[in-house]
N, C-alpha and C positions, 0 to 999 in steps of 0.2 A: 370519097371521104378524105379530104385534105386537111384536116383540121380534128383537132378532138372533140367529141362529141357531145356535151353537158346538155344535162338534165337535172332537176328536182324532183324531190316528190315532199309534200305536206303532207303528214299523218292527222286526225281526228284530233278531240278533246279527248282526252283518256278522262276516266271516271274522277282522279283527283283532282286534274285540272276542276273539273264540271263545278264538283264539291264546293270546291273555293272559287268560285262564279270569275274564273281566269278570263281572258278578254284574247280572242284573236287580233293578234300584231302581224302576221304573213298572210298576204294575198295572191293570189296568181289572176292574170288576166292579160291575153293579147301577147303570149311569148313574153311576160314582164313577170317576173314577184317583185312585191313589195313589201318592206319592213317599216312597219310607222310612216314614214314619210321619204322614204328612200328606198327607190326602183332600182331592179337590177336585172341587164336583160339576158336571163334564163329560160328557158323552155320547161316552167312549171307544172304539175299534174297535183288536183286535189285530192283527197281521203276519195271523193267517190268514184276514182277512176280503180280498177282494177288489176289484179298483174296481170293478167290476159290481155287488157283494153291495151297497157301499160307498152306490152312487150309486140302486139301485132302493129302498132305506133309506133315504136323507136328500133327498138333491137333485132325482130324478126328479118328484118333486109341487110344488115349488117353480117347477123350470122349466118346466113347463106350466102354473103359473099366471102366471109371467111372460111367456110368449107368448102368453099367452091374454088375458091383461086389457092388456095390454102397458104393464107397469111395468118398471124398470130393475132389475137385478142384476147382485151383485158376488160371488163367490168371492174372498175373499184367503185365501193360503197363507202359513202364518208357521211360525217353528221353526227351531232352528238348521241350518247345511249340514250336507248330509249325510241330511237325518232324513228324507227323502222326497216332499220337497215336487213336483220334477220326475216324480217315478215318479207320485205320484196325477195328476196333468198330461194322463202316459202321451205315448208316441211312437209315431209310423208303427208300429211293429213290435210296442210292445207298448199299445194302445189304454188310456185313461185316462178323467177324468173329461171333458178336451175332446171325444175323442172318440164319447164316450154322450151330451152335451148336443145333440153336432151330428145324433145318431141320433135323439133326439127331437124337436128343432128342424125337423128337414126332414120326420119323420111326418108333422108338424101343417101345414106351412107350406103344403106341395104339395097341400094342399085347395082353395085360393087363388091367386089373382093375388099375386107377392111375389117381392120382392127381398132381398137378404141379401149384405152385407159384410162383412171382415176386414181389423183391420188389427190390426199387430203390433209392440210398440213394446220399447226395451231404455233403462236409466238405469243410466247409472253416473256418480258425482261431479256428480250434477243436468246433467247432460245426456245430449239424448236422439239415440236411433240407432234409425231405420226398419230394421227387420227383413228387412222385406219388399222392400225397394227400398233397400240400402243407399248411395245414394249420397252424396255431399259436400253436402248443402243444410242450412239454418238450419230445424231447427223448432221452433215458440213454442205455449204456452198459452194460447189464448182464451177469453174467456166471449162469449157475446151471450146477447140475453134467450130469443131464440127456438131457438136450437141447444143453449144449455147447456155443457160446458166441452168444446173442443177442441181438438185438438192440428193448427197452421194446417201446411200441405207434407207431413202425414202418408199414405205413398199406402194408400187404401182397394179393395180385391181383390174384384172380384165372385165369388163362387162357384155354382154349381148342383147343387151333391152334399155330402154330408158328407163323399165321400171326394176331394172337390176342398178342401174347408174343413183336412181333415187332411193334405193334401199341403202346401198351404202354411205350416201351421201346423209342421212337420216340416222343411221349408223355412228358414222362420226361425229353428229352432231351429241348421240349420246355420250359417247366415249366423253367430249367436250364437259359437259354436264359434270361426268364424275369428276373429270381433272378439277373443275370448280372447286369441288366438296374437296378434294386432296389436298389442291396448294392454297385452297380458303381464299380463293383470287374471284372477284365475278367474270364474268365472259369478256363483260365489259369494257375490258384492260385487256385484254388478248386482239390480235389479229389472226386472221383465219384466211388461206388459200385455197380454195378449192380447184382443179384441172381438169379438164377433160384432154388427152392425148389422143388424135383423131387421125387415121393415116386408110387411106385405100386408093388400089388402081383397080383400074378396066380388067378384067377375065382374059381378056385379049391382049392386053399391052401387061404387060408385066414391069417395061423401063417408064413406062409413065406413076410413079408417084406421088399423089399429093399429101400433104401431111400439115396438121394445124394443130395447136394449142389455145384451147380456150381459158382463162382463169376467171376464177371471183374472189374479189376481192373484199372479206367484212372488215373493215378499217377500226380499230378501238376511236371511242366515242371522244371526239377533238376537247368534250368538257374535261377531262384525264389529264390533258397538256401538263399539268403541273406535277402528275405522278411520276415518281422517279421511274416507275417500273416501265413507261411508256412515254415518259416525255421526246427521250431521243430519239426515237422511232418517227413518230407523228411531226418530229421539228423539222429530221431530215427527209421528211417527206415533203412539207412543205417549202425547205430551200431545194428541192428537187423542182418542186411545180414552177416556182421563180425562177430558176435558173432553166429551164427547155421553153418557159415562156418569154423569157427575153434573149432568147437563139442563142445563147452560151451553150460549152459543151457542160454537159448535166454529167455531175461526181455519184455513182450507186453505191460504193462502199462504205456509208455514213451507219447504217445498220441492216439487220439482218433482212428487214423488210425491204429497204429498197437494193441491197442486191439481188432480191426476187426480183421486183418491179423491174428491172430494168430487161426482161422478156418483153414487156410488152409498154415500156414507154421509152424506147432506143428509138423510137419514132419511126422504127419500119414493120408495126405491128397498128391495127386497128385500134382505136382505148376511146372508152367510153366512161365518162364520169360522172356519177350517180348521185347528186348530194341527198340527204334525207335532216328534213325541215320540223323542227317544234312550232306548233301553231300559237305557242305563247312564247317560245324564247327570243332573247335579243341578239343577247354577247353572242354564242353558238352561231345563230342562225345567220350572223351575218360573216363571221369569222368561215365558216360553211360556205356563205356565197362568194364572197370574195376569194378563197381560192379556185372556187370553178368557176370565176369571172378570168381570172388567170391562167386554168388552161384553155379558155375559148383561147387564147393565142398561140396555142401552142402548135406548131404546122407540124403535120407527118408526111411520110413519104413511103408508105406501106408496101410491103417486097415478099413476096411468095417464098416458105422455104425451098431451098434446093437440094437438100442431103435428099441421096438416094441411097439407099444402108447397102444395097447389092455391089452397087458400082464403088461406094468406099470401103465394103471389104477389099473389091478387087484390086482398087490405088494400090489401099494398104499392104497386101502382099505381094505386090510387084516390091512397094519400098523396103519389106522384109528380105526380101530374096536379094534384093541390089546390095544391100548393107549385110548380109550374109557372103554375096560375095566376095566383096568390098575384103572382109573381113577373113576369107579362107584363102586371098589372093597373096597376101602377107603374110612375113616369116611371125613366127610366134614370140617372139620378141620385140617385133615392129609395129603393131597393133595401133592404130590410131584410135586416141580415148574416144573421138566424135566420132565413129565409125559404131563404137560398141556403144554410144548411148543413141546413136540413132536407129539402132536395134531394138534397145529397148523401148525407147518410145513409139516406136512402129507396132512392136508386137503389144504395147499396152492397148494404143489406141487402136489394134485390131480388136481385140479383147473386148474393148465395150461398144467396139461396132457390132460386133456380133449378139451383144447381148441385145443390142436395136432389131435382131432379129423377131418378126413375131412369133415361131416358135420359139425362140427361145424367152421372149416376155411370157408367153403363155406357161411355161414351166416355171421361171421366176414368179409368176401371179398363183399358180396353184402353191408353191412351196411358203409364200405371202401367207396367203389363206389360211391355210395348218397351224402355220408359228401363229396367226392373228387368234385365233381360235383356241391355241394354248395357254394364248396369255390372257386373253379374259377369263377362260374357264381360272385361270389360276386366282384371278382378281375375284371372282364370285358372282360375273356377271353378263355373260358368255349369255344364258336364255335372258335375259330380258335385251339385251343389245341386238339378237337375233330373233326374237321370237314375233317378230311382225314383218317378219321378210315374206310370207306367202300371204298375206292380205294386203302389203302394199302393192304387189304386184296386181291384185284384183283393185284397192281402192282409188289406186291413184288412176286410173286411166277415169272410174266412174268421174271423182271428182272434178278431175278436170272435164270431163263430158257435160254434167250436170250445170258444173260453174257456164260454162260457154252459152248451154242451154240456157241458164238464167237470165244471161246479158242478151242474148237474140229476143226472149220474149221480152226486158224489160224496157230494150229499142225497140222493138215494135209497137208495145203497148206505147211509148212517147210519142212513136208517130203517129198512130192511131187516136191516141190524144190530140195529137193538135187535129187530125182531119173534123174530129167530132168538134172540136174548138171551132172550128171553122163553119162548119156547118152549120153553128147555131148562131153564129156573127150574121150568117147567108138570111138562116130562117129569121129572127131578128128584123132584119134590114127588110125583108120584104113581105112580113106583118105590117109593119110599119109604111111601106108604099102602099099593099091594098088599102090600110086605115085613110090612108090620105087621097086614095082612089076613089072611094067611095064616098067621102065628104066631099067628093067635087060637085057640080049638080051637070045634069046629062052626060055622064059618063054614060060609055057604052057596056051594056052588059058583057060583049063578048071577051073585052081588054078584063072588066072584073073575074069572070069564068078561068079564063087563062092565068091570072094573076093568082086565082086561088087554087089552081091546081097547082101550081107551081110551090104553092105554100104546100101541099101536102106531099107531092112529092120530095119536100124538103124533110118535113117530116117523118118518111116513110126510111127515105136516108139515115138519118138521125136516130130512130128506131136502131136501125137494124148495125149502124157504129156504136150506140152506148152497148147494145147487147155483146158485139165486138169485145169491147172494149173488155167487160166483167167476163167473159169467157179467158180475154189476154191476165187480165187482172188473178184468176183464180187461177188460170197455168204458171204464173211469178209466184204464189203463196205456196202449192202443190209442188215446184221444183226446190222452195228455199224448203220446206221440211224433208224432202227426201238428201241433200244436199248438209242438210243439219242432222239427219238420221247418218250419210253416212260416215261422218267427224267426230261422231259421239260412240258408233262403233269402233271405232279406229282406236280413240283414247282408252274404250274399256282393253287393251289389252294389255296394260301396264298395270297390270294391281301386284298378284301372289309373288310373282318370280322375284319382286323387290326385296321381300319380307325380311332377307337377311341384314339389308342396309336398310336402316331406320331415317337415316339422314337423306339421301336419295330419292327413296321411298314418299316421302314429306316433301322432299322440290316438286317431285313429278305431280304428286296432292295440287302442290300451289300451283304449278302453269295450267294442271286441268280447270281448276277452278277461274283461274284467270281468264281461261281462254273462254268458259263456259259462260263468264260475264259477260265478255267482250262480241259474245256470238246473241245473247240476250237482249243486251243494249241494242245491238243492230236491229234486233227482230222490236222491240220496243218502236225505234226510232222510223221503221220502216211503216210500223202499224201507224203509228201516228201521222205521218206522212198518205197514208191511204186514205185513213179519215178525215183529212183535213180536203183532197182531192173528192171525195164521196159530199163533203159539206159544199165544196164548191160548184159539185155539179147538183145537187138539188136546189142549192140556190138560185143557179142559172136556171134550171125548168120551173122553180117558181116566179121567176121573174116573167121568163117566155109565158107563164100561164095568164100572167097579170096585163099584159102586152097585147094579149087576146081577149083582154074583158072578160077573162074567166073570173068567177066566186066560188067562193068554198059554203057549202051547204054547212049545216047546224052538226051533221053528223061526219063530217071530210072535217072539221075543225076536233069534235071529238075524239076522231082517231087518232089523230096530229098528236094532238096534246097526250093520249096513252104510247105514240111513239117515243116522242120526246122524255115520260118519266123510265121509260123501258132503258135508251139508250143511256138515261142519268144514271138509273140502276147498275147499266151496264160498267161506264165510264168509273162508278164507287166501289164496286167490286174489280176493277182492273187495278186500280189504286191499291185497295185493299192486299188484292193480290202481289204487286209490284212493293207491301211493304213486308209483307209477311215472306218472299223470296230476298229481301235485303235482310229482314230478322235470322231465319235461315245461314244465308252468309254469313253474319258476322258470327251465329251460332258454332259455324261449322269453322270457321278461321280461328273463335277462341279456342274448341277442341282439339284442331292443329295444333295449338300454340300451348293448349295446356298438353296434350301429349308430348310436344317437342320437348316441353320444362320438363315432363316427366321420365323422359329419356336420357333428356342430358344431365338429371340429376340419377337415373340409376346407372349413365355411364360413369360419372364422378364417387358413385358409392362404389359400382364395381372396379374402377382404377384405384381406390384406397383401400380395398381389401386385397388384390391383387398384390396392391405394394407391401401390404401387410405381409403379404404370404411371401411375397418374396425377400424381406427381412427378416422372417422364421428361417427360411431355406438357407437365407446368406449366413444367421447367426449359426443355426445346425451345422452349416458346409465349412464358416471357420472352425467352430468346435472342435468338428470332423480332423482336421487339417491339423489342428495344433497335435491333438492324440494322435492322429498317423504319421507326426512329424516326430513326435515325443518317442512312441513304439519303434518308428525308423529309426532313430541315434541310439536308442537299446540295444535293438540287432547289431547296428553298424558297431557299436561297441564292446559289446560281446565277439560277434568279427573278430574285431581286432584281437582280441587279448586270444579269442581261439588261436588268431594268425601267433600271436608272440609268444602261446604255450609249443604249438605245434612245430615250428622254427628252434625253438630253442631243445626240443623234444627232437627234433630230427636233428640237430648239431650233435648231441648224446650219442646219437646210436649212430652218426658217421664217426665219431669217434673211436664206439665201441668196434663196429665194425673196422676199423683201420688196425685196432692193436689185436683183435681175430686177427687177420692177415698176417702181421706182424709173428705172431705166437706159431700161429701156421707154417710161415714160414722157417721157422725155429727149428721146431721139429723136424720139417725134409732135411 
């Protein structure tokens, strides 16, 4: 992999497009897309390729030479919102490219002694928000020479499973959600880091270390460009791509995002670039290809890490010790100031070599966990952020089993399709030579004998592939409901725990609903697609029948004709059906929406009695203030004049008492 790696991917017609009868402008075909009339040579994939088909194709041999040699990689996703950047991602419930990397990831790993971290990072307007531990803390950018660039109070999540790597990762994704509702931003306008920290040796070798970073990258939607909140991000991202594609040295300091980026596009790290394509956009779509037409040029020269965390403690306290000497070797007067700062930065960078320890990550990770846990519970939302951590762990492995499962049958059933295809091309062809065998004159019976066996042996074929076929046919129907049975359970477990956020509560409402569209449409477009394969193949055996001087009797026409009003019946009532779940929808989207108005006006009622009440309390509490100020100058008043009775009351009786003394003394 000398070269950066670029890919496309084209999403579907979403529903509005369809609506307003939008016209596909992007093509893929032959390693080419095309926009209107301008090719661009990408390594495209359509709506109907899958993330599984997607990633055993592109990325699976990538990531296991980057666990393997343990060099650095980057996934960035680019393209405008919308185009599918989050879907190739994949989530808890519908598994994605995170979750196959973490499936091969932990293959490999668990052969080994090894450890493996997560962290999860969100940018909006160049500053950053832990995912994973959203709490109120400063986080900063660091380089050192021996870590590389990182993000300092990021908390890092030990994991032990892919399906603990994809809980949190699911996790963050919600935390993401609220931040939406907080700072009223879509997602859209945000970029998102996701990591995996991957480090194991042999049982036996202990000085052999390998260690990699994986990252993903959701890129805010390139249609944003002109948002201030995101402009300078995405621009200096884009003179980034210019400037390592025309071999200059490429500047990361331009923002927050690309002093990340520069892990893994310093060109000695693997980088893979993902575009994500609108199948009606222009401007995007092509502003999209053209920069990943820009990093095809871009050369790498990918370099295994070297830090070994054991052997740079041990540097490190040699150079402690040296500079200690250094230092007690001179009078305490003589002191050279780069003696005592080469101390200190000795024992600093021991300090966070040690924290590379993996015990000691694994106590920073549990102490992570607790503070993580405090702070949602403080936020109100601790059970529903966590309350599907023990069914992801059961659903996502199904999912992904099931998904895999669907695509093996629905390639097999293709090639079982064409054999039957072919088969009937064979029988076909050689109906057609007996016919013309036998219109010979003195043919021999024994060439006609053979000729017709061979016809039925055609047919006995043919039999027993369509049967094939509807057996493959009904195992793709029977895996897509189990498959849809388990995405359906997955979503019911976001109802009650919301109940306090109204607002929240109402997103989660609209991506179920969205998503339960979007999973309909497919099962729609699917049926339709079968029936139209089901019309093609009776047509073709009514052809083969005709082929063979077959007739249809008075009563095979009968029948015919009550199939045909059965499946019209059928086809009006799926209609019917298909309107009365659109009625439905829009029923259940205006109840959203009359519920939303009737929330956001009783928050507007209860923020004006609120205010009310707290202009009672404020006029009360000055009232208060003026009488306690008023009563306070009284006392203080009275005070005083007690002070200038008492005063003047004790100058008297030191008087008195002086000329006592006086008189007293008379008398002796």
């Amino acid at each position: 992999m000398d070269s950066v790696q670029v890919f496309a991917r084209v999403r579907s017609l979403n529903t509005t497009e369809k609506e307003k009868g939008a016209q596909k402008v992007v093509k893929c075909s032959d390693n080419k897309i095309s926009v209107n009339d301008k090719s661009y040579q990408v390594v495209g994939f359509g709506p109907e390729v899958s993330n599984d088909q997607f990633y055993n194709n592109t990325l699976q041999n990538i990531v296991l030479q980057a666990v393997t040699k343990g060099i650095n990689l980057g996934l960035v996703c680019v393209g405008e919102s919308k185009s599918g950047k989050s879907t190739s991602l994949g989530t808890a419930t519908s598994p994605g490219l995170v979750a196959l990397t973490a499936a091969s990831l932990f293959d490999h790993v668990t052969r080994y002694s090894w450890f493996v971290g997560v962290t999860y990072l969100n940018i909006y307007n160049d500053k950053f928000t832990d995912l994973l531990n959203p709490a109120d803390k400063e986080l900063k950018v660091k380089t050192q020479a021996n870590m590389g660039v990182y993000v300092d109070g990021l908390s890092e999540l030990s994991v032990k499973s892919s399906a603990d790597l994809i809980r949190l990762y699911d996790q963050g994704n919600k935390v993401r959600k609220i931040l939406e509702l907080e700072l009223n931003t879509p997602s859209t306008k945000c970029h998102t880091v996701f990591s995996l920290h991957c480090e194991y040796r042999a049982p036996d070798n202990n000085n052999n270390l390998t260690r990699s970073t994986i990252q993903f990258y959701n890129i805010a939607g390139l249609n944003h460009s002109g948002d201030s909140s995101v402009a300078n991000s995405l621009k200096t991202l884009q003179g980034l791509v210019s400037e390592s594609s025309s071999g200059k040295q490429s500047g990361f300091n331009g923002s927050k995002l690309t002093q990340l980026l520069r892990t893994v596009m310093d060109k000695s790290a693997y980088l893979v670039m993902l575009g994500h394509l609108s199948p009606t956009g222009v401007d995007t779509t092509t502003a999209t290809l053209d920069l990943l037409t820009k990093c095809q040029n871009i050369q790498l020269s990918p370099k295994p890490n070297t830090l070994d965390t054991q052997q740079l403690i041990e540097e490190l306290r040699k150079r402690v010790s040296v500079a200690r000497n250094a230092i007690t070797a001179q009078s305490s007067g003589n002191i050279a100031k780069e003696h005592i700062a080469e101390l200190d930065n000795s024992l600093a960078a021991l300090g966070a070599a040690k924290r590379l320890q993996w015990d000691a990550r694994e106590r920073a990770s549990a102490l992570a966990e607790e503070q993580r846990r405090e702070t949602l519970a403080d936020q109100g939302v601790l059970e529903w952020i966590t309350q599907t951590a023990t069914q992801i762990k059961n659903n996502t492995s199904s999912v992904l089993l099931l998904q895999k499962d669907k695509e093996n049958l629905v390639a097999e059933y293709k090639k079982q399709r064409g054999s039957v295809d072919k088969l009937k091309t064979e029988l076909q062809s050689s109906i057609s030579s007996h016919t013309a065998l036998a219109e010979q004159p003195n043919q021999s019976e024994t060439v006609l004998q053979e000729s017709l066996a061979n016809i039925h042996k055609l047919r006995d074929q043919l039999k027993a592939g369509n049967d094939k076929l509807r057996e493959l046919k009904k195992g793709v129907k029977e895996t897509q409901d189990k498959l849809k049975l388990e995405r359906t359970q997955s979503s019911t477990n976001t109802d009650l725990e919301t109940a306090g956020n109204f607002a929240l509560t109402l997103m989660i409402k609209r991506d179920e609903i969205a998503h339960l569209k979007r999973d309909n449409e497919q099962f729609l477009e699917e049926e339709r697609e079968r029936l139209q394969t089901d019309a093609v193949q009776e047509t073709a055996e009514v052809k083969l029948a005709a082929t063979q001087g077959s007739t249809l009797t008075l009563e095979q026409i009968v029948k015919l004709q009550e199939q045909h009003v059965q499946q019209s019946t059928q086809l009006a009532h799926l209609a019917l059906h298909v309107q009365c779940l659109q009625a439905e929808n829009e029923k259940l989207t205006e109840t959203l929406d009359a519920l939303n108005h009737a929330h956001k006006t009783e928050t507007e009622s209860q923020k004006a009695r609120n205010l009310l009440t707290f202009r009672q309390y404020k006029d009360f509490y000055e009232e208060a203030k003026v009488a306690t100020n008023s009563r306070y100058q009284e006392l203080l008043n009275s005070c005083a004049q007690d002070c200038i009775f008492l005063s003047s009351k004790n100058a008297e009786l030191t008087e008195e008492n002086a000329e006592l003394k006086r008189k007293l003394k008379h008398f002796n």
